[in-house]
C-alpha positions as CSV (number, residue, x, y, z in Angstrom):
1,X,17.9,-26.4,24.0
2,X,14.4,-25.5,22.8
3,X,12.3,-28.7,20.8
4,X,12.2,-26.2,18.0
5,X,16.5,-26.2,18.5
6,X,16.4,-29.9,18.2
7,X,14.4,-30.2,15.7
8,X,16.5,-28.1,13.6
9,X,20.1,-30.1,15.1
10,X,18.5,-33.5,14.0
11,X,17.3,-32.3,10.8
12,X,21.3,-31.3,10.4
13,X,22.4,-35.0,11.4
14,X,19.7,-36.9,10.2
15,X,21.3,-37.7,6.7
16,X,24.6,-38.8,9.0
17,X,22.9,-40.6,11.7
18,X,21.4,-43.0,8.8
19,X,24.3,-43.4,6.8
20,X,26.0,-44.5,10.5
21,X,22.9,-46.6,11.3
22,X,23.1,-48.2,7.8
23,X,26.6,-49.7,7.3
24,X,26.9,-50.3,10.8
25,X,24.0,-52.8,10.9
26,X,23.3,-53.5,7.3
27,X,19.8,-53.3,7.2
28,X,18.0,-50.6,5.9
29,X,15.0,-51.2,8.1
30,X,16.6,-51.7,10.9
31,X,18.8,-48.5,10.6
32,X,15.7,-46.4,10.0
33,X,13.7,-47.6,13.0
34,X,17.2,-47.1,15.0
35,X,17.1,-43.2,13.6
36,X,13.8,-42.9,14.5
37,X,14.0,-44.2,18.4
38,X,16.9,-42.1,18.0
39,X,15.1,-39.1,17.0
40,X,12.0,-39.8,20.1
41,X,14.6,-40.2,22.2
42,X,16.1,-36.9,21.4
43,X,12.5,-35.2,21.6
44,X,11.7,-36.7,24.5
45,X,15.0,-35.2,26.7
46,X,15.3,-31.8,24.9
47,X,14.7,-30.2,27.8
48,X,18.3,-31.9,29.5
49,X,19.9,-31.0,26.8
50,X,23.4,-28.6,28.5
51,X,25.5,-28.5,25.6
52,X,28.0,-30.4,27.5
53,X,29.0,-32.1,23.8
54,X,27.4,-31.2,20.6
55,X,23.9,-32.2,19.1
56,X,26.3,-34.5,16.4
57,X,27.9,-35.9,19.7
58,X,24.7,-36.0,21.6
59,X,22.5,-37.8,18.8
60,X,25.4,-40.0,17.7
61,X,25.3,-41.8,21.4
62,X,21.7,-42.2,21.8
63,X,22.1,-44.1,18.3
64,X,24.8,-45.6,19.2
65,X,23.7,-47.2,22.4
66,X,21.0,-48.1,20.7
67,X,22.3,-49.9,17.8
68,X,24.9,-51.9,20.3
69,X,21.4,-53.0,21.8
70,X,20.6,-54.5,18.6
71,X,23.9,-55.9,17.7
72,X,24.4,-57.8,21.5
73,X,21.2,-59.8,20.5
74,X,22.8,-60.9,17.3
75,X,25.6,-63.5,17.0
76,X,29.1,-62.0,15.8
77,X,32.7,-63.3,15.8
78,X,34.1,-63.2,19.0
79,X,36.6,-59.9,18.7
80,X,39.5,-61.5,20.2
81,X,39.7,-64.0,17.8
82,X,39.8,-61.2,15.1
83,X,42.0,-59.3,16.8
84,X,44.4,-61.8,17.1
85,X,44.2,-62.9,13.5
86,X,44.4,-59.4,12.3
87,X,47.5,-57.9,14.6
88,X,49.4,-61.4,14.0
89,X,49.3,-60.9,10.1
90,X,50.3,-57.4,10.5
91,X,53.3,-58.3,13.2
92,X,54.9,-60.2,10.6
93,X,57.3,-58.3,8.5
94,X,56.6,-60.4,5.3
95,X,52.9,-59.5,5.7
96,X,52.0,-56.7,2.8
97,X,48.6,-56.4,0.7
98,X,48.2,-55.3,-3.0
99,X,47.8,-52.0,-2.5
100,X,46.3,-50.5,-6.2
101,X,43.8,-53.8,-5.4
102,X,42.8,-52.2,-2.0
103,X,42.5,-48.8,-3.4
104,X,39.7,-50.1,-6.5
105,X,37.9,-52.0,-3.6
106,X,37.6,-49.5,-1.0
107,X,36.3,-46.8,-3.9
108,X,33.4,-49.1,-4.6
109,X,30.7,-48.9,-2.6
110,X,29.5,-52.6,-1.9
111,X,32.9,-53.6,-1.3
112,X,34.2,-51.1,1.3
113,X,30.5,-52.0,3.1
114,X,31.0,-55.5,2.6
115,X,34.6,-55.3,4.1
116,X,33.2,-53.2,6.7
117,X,30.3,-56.0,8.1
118,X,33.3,-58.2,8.5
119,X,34.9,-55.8,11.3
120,X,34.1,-56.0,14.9
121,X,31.3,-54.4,15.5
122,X,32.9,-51.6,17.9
123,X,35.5,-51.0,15.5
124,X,32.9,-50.6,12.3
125,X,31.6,-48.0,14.6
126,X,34.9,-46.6,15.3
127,X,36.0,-45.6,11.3
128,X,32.1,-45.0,10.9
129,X,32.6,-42.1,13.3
130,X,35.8,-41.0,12.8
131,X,36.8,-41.3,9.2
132,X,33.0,-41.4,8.3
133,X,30.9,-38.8,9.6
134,X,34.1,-36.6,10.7
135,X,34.2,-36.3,14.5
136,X,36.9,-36.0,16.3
137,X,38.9,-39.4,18.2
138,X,37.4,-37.8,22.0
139,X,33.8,-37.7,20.1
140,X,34.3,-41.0,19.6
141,X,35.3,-42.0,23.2
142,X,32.7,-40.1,24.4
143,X,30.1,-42.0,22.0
144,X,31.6,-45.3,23.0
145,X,31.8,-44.3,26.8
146,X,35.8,-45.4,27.2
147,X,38.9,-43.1,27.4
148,X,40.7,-41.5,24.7
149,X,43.8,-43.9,24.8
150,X,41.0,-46.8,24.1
151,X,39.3,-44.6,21.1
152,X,42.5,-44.6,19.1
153,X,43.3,-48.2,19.5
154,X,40.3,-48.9,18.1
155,X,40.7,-46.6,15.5
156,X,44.5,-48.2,15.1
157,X,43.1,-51.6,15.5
158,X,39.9,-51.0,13.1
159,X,41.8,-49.3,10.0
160,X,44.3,-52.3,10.2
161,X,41.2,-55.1,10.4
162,X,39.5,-52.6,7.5
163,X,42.7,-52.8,5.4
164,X,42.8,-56.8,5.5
165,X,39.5,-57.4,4.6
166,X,39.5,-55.5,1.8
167,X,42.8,-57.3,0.5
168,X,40.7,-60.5,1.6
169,X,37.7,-59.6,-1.0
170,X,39.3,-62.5,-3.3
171,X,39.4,-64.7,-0.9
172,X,35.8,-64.7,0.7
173,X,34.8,-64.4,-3.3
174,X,36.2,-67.3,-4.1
175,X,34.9,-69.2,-1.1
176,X,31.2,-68.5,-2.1
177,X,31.7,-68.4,-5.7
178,X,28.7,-69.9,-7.9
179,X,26.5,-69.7,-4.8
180,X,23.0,-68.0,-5.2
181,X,22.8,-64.9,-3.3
182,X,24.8,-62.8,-0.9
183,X,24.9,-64.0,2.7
184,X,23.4,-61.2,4.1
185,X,20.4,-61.4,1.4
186,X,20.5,-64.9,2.3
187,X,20.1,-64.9,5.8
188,X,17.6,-62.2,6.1
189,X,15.6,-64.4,4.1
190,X,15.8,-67.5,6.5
191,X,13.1,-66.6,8.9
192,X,10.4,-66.0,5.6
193,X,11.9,-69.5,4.6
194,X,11.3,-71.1,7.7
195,X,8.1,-69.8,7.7
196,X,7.1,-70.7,4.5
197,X,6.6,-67.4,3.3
198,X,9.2,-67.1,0.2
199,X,8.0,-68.0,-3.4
200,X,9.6,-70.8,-5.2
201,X,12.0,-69.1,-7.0
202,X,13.6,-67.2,-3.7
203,X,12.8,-70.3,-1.3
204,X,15.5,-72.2,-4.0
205,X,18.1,-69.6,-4.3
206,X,18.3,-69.5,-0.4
207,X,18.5,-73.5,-0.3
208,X,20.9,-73.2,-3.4
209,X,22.6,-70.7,-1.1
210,X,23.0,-72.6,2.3
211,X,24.1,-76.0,0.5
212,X,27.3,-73.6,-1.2
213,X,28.0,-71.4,1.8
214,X,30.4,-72.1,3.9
215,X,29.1,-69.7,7.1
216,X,25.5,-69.9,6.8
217,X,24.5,-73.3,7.5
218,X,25.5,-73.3,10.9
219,X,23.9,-70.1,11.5
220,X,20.6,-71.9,9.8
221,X,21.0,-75.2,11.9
222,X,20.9,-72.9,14.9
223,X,17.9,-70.9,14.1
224,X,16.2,-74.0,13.5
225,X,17.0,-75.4,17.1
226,X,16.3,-71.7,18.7
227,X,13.4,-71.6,16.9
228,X,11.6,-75.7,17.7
229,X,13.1,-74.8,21.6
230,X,10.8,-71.9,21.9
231,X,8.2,-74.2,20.0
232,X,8.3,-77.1,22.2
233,X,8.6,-75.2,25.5
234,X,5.4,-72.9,24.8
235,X,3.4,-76.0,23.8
236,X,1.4,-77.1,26.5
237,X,2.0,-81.1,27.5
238,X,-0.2,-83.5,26.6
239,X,-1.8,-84.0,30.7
240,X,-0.7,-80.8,31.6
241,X,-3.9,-78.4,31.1
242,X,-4.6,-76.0,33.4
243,X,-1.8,-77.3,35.9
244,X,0.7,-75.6,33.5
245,X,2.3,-72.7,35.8
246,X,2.8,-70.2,32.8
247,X,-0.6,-70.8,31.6
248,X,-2.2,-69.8,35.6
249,X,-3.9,-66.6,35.7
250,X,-2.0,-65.5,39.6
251,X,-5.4,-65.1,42.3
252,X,-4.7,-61.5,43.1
253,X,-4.1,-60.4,39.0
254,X,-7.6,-62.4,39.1
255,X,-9.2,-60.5,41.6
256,X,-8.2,-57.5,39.9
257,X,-9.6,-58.7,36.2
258,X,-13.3,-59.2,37.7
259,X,-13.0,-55.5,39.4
260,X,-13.2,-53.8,35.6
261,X,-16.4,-53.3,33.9
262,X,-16.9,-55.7,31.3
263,X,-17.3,-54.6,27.6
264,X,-20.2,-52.8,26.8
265,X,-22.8,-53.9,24.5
């Protein structure tokens, strides 16, 4: 495939690739800086390009892989334990869901994404492929890199967990009722709190927020740990000085720093 090919291929997917990038990681920055590694990544091996899958099937796993990147460094539910909760309730033959309820949820927009950031990460990306951007269940296995008896479980598994959560909308509404803000507004504000870098009036919803919520103090309490770890441990002790080992310029990196030229005046 020629660059001037790809181009054309990714202008094709690019509307796709972001709406995947978007409700799979819920950030609108982050999705867009995913499309565009995506999209230098693409440039950059044109030239290995076979057509062994399509450019949708091609582009989709360079995003994907690098979204999962993204989403490993983050901390979500384990997916056993949703698993488990999920198939359980739908084992039981008294288990049902208002269906006319699901229906008005899943037809507006911020309630089938907010159902959707509850799944499984790998499952989100399962219905975002399948039932969103139309490819096929072996697309998807390829994307995901497992076999095509895995792609439908997930697919199985991730309408099921879909379903539930947005029969569950009640539920988590009522849980965070009368608190200020989303969570995910919330807790994309904490590092600007921590930081000092909100104005009063956000700075307060966020504390309003974490003293309501029932999930985002913990998450808070550990960014605040993580965060005075890597503090303390890049702070030099008191009597250490120049005997601190990370702070030792090695002898031979030396010798090579007084080879180069020094700045020219």
């Amino acid at each position: 495939m020629t660059t001037g090919q790809l181009a054309q291929a990714i202008a094709d997917q690019l509307p796709g690739l972001l709406r995947y990038a978007r409700t799979l990681t819920s950030d609108t920055a982050t999705a867009e800086d995913l499309v565009q590694e995506t999209v230098t990544r693409a440039l950059e091996r044109a030239e290995g390009f076979r057509y062994e899958s399509s450019p949708a099937t091609w582009l989709h796993s360079i995003l994907h892989n690098l979204a999962m990147d993204h989403v490993r460094r983050s901390h979500e539910v384990p997916v056993a334990d949703v698993i488990d909760r999920v198939e359980a309730a739908w084992r039981d033959d008294s288990y049902t869901v208002d269906a006319e309820q699901v229906v008005i949820r899943a037809q507006d927009a911020a309630q089938l994404r907010d159902a959707l950031v509850h799944l499984p990460v790998i499952y989100r990306s399962a219905l975002l492929l399948h039932d969103g951007a139309g490819l096929t269940t072996a697309q998807v296995a390829q994307i995901h890199r497992i076999g095509l008896p895995a792609a439908k479980q997930r697919l199985r598994r991730g309408r099921m967990m879909l379903v539930s959560e947005l029969a569950r909308a009640d539920e988590r509404a009522a849980a965070t009722r009368g608190v200020p803000l989303r969570c995910w507004d919330a807790r994309r504000s904490i590092s600007d709190y921590l930081d000092g870098a909100l104005d009063a009036a956000t700075a307060g919803r966020v504390v309003g927020h974490l003293r309501g919520c029932p999930t985002c103090p913990p998450l808070y309490a550990a960014l605040v740990a993580a965060t005075g770890a890597l503090a303390a441990a890049g702070a030099p002790a008191p009597d250490a000085g120049a005997r601190d080992p990370d702070s030792v310029v090695p002898p031979a990196l030396a010798r090579r720093l007084d080879g180069l030229p020094g700045p020219r005046t």
